[in-house]
C-alpha positions as CSV (number, residue, x, y, z in Angstrom):
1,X,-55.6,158.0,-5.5
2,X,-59.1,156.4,-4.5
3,X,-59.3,152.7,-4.8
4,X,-61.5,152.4,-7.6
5,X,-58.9,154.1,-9.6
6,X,-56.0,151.4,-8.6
7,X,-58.5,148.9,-9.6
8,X,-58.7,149.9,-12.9
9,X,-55.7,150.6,-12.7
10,X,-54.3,147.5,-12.0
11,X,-56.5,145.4,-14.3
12,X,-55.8,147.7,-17.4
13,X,-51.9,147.0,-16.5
14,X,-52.7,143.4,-16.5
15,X,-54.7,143.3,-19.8
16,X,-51.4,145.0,-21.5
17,X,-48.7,142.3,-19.7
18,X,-50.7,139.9,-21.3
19,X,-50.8,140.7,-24.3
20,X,-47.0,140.8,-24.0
21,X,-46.7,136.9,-25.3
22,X,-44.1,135.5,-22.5
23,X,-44.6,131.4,-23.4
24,X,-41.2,129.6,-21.5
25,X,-39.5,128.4,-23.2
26,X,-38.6,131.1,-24.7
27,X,-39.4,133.3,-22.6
28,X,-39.3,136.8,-24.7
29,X,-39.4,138.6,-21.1
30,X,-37.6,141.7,-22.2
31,X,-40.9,142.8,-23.9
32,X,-42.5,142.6,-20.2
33,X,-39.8,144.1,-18.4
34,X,-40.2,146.8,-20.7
35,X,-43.5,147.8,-20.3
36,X,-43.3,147.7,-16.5
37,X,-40.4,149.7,-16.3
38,X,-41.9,152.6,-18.9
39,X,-44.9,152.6,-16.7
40,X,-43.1,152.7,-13.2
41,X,-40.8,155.4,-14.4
42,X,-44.0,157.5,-15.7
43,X,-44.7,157.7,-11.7
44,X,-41.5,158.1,-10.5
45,X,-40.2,154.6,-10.0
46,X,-36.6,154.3,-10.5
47,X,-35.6,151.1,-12.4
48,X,-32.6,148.5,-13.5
49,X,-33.2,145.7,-16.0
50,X,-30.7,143.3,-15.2
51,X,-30.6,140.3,-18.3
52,X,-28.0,137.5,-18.9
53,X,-29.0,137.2,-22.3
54,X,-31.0,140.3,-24.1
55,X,-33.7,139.2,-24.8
56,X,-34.7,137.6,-21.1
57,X,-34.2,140.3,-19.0
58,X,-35.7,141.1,-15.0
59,X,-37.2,144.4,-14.0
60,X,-35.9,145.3,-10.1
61,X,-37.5,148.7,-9.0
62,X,-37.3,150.9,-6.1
63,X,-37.9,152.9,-3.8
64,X,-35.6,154.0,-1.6
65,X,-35.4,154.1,1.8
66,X,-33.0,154.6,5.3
67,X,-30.9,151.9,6.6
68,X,-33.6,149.6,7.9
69,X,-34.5,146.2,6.7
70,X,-35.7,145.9,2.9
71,X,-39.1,144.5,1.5
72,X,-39.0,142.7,-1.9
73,X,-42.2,142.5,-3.7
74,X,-41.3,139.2,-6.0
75,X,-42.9,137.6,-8.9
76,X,-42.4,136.8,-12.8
77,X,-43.3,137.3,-15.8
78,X,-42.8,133.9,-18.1
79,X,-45.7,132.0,-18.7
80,X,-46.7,128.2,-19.1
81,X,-47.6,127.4,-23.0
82,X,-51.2,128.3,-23.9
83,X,-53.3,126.4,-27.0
84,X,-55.6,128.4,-28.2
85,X,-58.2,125.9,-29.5
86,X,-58.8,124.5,-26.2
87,X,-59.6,128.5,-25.2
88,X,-62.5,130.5,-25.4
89,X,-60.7,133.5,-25.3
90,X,-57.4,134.3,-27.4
91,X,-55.1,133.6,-24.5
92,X,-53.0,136.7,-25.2
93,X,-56.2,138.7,-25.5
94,X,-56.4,140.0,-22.0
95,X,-60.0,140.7,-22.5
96,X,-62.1,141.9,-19.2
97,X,-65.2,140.1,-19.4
98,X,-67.6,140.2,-16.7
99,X,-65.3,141.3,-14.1
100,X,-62.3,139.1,-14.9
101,X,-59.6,139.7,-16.8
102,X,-58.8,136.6,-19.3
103,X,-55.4,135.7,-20.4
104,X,-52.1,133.4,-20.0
105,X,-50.6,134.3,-16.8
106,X,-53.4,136.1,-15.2
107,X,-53.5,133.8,-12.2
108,X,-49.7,132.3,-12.5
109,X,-48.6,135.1,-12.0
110,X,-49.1,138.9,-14.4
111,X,-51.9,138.9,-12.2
112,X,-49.7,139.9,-9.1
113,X,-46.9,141.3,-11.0
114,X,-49.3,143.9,-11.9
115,X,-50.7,144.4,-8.5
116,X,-46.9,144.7,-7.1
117,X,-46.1,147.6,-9.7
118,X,-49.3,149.9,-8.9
119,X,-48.6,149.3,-5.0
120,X,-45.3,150.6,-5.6
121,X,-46.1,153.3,-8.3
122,X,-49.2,154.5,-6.1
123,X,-46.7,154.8,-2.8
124,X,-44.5,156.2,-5.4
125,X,-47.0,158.9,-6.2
126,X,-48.0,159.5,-2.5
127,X,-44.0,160.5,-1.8
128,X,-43.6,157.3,0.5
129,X,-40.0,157.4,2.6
130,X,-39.8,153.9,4.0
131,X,-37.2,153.4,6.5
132,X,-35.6,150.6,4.0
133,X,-35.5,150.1,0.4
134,X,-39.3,148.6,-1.4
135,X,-38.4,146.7,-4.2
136,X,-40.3,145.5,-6.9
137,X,-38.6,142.5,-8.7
138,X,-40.5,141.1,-11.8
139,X,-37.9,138.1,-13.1
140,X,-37.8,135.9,-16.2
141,X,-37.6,132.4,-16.1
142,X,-39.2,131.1,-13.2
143,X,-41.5,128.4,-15.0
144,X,-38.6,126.6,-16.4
145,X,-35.4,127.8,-14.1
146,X,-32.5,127.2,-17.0
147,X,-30.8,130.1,-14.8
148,X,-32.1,133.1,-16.1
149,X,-34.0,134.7,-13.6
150,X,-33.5,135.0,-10.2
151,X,-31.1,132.5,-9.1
152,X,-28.9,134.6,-11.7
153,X,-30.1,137.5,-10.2
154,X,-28.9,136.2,-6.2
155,X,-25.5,135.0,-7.9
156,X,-24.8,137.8,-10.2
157,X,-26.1,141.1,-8.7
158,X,-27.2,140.1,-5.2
159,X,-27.2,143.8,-4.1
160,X,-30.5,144.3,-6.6
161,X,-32.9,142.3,-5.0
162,X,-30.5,141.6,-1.3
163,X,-33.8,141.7,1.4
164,X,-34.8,140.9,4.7
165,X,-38.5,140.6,4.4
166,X,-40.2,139.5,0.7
167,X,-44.1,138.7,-0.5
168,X,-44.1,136.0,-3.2
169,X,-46.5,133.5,-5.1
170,X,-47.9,130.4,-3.4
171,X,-50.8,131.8,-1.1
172,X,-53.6,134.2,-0.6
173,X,-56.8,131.5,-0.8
174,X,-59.6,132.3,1.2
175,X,-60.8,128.9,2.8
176,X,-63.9,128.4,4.6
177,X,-63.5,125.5,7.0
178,X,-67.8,125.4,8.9
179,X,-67.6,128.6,11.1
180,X,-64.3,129.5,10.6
181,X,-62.5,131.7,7.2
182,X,-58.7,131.1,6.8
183,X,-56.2,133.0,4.4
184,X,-53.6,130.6,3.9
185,X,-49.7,132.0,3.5
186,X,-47.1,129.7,2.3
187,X,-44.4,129.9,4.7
188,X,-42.3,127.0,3.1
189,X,-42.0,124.6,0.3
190,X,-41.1,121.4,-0.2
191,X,-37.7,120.2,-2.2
192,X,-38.0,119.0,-5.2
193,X,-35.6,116.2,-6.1
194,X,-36.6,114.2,-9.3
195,X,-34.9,111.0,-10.1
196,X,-34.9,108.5,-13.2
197,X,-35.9,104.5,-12.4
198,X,-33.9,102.8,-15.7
199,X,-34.2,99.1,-16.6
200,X,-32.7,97.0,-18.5
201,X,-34.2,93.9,-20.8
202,X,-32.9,92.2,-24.1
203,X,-34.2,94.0,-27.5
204,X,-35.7,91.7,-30.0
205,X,-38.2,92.1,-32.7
206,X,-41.7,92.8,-31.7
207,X,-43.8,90.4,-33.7
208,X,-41.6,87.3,-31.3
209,X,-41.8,88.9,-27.8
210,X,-40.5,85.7,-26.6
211,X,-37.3,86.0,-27.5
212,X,-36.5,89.5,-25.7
213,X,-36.5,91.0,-22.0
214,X,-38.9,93.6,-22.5
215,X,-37.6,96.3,-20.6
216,X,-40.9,98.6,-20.6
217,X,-43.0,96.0,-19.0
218,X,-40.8,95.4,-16.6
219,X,-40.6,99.0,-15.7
220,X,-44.3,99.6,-15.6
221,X,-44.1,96.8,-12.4
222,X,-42.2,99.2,-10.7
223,X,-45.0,102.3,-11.9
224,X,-47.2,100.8,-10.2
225,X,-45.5,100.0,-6.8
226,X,-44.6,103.2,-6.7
227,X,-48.3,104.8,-7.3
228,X,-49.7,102.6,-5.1
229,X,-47.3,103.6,-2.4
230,X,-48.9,105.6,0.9
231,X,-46.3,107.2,2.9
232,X,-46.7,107.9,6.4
233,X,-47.8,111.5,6.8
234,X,-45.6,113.5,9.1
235,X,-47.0,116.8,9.9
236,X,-44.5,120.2,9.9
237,X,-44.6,123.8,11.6
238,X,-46.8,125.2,9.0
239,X,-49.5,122.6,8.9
240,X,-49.9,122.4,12.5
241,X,-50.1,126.1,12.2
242,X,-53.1,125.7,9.5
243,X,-54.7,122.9,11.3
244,X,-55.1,124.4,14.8
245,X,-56.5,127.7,12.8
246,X,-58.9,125.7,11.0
247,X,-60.5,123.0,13.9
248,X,-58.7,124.9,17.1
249,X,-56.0,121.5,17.8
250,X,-53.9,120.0,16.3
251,X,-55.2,116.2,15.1
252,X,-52.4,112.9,14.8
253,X,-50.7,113.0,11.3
254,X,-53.2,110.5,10.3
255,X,-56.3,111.8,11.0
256,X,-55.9,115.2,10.2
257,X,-56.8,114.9,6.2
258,X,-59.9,113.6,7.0
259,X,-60.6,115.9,9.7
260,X,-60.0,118.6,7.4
261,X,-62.4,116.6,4.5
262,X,-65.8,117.6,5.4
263,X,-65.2,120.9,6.1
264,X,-63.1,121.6,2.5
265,X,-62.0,119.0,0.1
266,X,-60.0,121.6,-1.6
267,X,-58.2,122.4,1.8
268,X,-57.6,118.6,2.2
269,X,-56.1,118.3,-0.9
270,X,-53.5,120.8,-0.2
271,X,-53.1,119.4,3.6
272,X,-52.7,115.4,2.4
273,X,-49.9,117.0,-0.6
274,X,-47.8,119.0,2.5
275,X,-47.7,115.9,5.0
276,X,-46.3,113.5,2.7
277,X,-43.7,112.9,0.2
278,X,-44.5,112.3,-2.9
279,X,-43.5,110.0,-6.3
280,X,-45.5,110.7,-9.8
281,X,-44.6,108.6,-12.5
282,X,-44.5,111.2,-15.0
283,X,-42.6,110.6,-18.4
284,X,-41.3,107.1,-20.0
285,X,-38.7,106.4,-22.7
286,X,-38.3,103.3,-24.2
287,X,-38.0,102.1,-27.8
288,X,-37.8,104.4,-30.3
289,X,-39.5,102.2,-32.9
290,X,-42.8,100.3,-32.8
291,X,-41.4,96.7,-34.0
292,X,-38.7,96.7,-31.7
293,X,-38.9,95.4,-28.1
294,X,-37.0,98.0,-25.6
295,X,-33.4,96.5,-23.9
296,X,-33.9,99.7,-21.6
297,X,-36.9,101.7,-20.4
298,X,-35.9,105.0,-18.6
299,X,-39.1,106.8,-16.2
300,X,-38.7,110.1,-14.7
301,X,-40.4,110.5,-11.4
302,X,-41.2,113.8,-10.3
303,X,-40.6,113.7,-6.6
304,X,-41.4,116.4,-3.8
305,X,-39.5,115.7,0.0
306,X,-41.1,118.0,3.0
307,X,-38.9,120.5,4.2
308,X,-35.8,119.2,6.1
309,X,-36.2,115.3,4.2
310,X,-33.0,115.1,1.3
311,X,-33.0,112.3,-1.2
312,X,-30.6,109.9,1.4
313,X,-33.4,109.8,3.5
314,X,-35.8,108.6,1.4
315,X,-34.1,106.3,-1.1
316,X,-34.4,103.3,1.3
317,X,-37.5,103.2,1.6
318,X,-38.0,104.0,-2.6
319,X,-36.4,100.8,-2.9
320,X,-38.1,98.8,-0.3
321,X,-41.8,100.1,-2.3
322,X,-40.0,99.3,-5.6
323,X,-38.8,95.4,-4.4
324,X,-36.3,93.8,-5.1
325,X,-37.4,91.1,-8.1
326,X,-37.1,93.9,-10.8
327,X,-33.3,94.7,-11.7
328,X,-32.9,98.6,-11.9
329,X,-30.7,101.9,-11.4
330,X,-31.9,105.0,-9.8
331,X,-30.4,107.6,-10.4
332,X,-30.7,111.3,-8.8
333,X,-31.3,115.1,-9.9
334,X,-30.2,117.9,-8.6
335,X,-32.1,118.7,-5.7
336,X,-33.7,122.4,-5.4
337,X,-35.6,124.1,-2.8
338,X,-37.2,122.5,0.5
339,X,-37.1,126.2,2.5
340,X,-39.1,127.3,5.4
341,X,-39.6,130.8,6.9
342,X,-40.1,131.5,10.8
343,X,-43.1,133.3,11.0
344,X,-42.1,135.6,14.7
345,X,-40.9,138.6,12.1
346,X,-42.5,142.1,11.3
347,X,-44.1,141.3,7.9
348,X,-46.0,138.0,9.3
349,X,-47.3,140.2,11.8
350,X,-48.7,142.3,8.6
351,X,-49.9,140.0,7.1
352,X,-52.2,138.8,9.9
353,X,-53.1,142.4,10.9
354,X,-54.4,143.0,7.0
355,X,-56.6,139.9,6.9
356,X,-57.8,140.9,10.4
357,X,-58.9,144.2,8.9
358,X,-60.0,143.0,5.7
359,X,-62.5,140.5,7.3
360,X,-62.7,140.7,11.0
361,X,-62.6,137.1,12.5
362,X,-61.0,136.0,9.9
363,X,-57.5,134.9,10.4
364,X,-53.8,134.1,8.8
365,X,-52.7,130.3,8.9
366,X,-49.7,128.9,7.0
367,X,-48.8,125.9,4.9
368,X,-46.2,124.5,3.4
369,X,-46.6,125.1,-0.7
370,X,-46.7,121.3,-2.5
371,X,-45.7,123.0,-5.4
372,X,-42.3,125.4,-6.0
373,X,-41.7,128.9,-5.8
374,X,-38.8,131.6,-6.1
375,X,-39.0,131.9,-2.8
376,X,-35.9,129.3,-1.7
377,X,-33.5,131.2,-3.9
378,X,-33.8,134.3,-1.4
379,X,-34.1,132.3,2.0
380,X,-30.7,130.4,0.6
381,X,-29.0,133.7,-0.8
382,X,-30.1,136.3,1.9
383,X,-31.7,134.2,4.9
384,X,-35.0,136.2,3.8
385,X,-38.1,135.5,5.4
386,X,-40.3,134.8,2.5
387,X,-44.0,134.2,2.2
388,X,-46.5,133.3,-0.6
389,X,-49.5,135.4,-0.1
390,X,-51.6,136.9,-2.8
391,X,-55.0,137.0,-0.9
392,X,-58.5,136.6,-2.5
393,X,-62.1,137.7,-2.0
394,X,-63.8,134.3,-2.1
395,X,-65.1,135.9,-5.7
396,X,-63.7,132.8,-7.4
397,X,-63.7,129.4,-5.4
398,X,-60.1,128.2,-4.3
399,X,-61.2,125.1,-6.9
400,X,-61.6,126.4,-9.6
401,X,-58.7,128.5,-9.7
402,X,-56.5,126.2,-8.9
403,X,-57.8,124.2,-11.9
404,X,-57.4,127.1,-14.1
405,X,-54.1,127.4,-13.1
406,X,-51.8,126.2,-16.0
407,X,-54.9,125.5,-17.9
408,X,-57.4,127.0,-20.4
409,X,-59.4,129.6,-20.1
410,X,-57.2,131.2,-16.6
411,X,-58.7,134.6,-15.4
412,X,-58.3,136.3,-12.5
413,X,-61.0,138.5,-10.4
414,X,-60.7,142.5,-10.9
415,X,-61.5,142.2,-7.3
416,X,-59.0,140.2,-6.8
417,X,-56.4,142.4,-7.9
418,X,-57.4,145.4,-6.0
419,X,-57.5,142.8,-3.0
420,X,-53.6,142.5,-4.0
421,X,-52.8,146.1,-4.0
422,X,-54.0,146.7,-1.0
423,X,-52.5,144.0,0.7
424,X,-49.0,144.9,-0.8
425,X,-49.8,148.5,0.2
426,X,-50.1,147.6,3.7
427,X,-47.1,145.3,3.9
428,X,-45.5,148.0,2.5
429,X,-46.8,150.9,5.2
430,X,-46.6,148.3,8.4
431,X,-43.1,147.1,7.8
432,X,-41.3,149.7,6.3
433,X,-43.6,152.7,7.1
């Protein structure tokens, strides 16, 4: 089937997933999982919906193969919450308008849950044998992770989505750095390990604040030690990787955001977020009534380690930043993710082979993803090497969809998507083919 076919195809696919409203919490993703898996097995794709609870249920299809190592083509089909006063599209329209399609999900992440199924429908249709099982995974619950998706999936029916090699979310921008064009492929992420700061005060009534111990303003002391705090930046495999692709070495830890500065803010940005850990300050309890002075004042800190740090190695020096003239508890979450993949395996070798082809003297550089992905569950289930790399045509600046991401008004490129498809087509072909 000729590209410009699998273009439309792909973006008409993607205009009918969203349009499927998968908001999580709920989630609803049995709708979704539904309308992939009616379409797949229209071209031949056999599929299993696997749900812990009917109405949130994961697609895994496949093709399959000999007794060689298995791809998994991974993503999801919940969505963040979408109001649709601050749109100027309905957000569950998934209207193509001057060749974007608009729409919840488009970029984070229908967008490449679409591309993944017409890769594997179109091999489908060609009568593809690869010498190991393609899969095609589209899971629930991935914007929230209450357990329904695919951690569930790696505890409950690891044989459905049990890989070697898997493409994910978390990569894919084009970066153009003076003379040089990267394609950036997360290769790791870092661990997210929130924790609570609580303090405690005396309550008392508002309208005599002298009387209390105001727990609140005490706590917002220790807000703003804690934003003010500059770690040390430490630089890992994947940065070093992206930094001697974008100014040919490899600068000092400290000089390396600013190297990277002139050349692409953007770029910087993600650099200065993958060499450090960081704290945000990002919700607050207190009193529950205006006239009442807080005894305790609770703030949540979202907090991302690089890959390899743990909570134990970090907490002294939280509480030397935070001091030691504020009384308070710190307390822990469960840690998740903090993953890397090597890169010396079969499908990294695809993946800089396509961008070589794609753009001659371009070329493939990793980075650690500041954000989280699916990804860790498969690297901690299977030992999967796992990369985040959804690559782009430069058609939308790496700016502006990252702001659109979890925001109003997200579209995604038609160009874009056929981009996707052929890049899953030839992971696909090298590595399995």
């Amino acid at each position: 089937m000729a590209a410009t076919s699998l273009r439309d195809e792909t973006a008409d696919l993607l205009s009918r997933l969203i349009r499927v409203d998968t908001t999580n919490p709920p989630g609803n993703e049995t709708a979704a999982a539904e309308l992939l898996r009616d379409y797949l097995e229209a071209n031949g794709v056999a599929c299993e919906l696997h749900a812990r609870v009917p109405e949130r249920a994961n697609l895994v299809a496949r093709i399959r193969g000999g007794d060689g190592p298995r791809l998994l083509l991974l993503s999801h089909t919940d969505v963040v919450v979408a109001d649709p006063v601050e749109w100027s599209v309905p957000p569950f329209s998934g209207e193509v308008r001057d060749g974007e399609v608009w729409g919840r999900g488009a970029l984070d992440m229908k967008g490449q849950v679409a591309a993944s199924a017409v890769a594997i429908a179109s091999l489908a249709r060609e009568g593809f044998r690869p010498s190991g099982d393609l899969i095609f995974a589209a899971t629930a619950d991935e914007e929230v992770g209450e357990d329904f998706g695919l951690s569930w999936l790696c505890r409950e029916h690891p044989d459905a989505v049990r890989c070697e090699w898997a493409v994910n979310e978390g990569g894919g921008d084009r970066v153009e750095l003076g003379d040089a064009v990267i394609y950036q492929a997360t290769a790791a992420e870092k661990l997210t390990a929130p924790f609570t700061i609580r303090v405690r005060g005396r309550s008392g009534h508002a309208s005599m604040p002298g009387i209390a111990d105001n727990a609140l303003v005490k706590a917002a002391r220790l807000i703003e030690r804690l934003a003010a705090y500059r770690p040390e930046p430490q630089l890992g495999p994947e940065v070093e990787g992206f930094l001697r692709a974008a100014l040919g070495e490899v600068p000092r830890a400290a000089e390396a955001v600013e190297r990277l500065r002139p050349l692409s803010a953007a770029a910087a940005d993600v650099v200065e977020a993958t060499t450090v850990p960081t704290f945000s300050a990002t919700m607050i309890a207190a009193s529950r009534k205006r006239n009442v002075i807080p005894a305790v004042c609770e703030v949540t800190v979202d907090c991302r380690l690089l890959p390899g740090q743990h909570p134990q190695h970090v907490e002294p020096m939280i509480r030397a930043v935070l001091g030691g003239d504020v009384e308070y508890e710190l307390e822990w979450a469960e840690p998740e993710g903090g993953t890397r993949s090597a890169l010396d395996t079969p499908l990294w070798r695809a993946l800089e082979s396509f961008v070589e082809e794609v753009e001659p003297g371009a070329r493939a550089a990793p980075l650690c993803t500041a954000g989280f992905t699916d990804s860790h569950w498969l690297r901690e289930a299977f030992g999967t090497a796992a990369y985040g790399f959804f690559p782009t045509s430069g058609t939308m600046p790496m700016e502006v969809a990252n702001a659109l991401v979890h925001s109003a008004d997200e579209r995604i490129p038609v160009a874009d998507l056929e981009l996707g498809v052929r890049w899953l087509r030839h992971a696909a072909s090298a590595v399995l083919g």
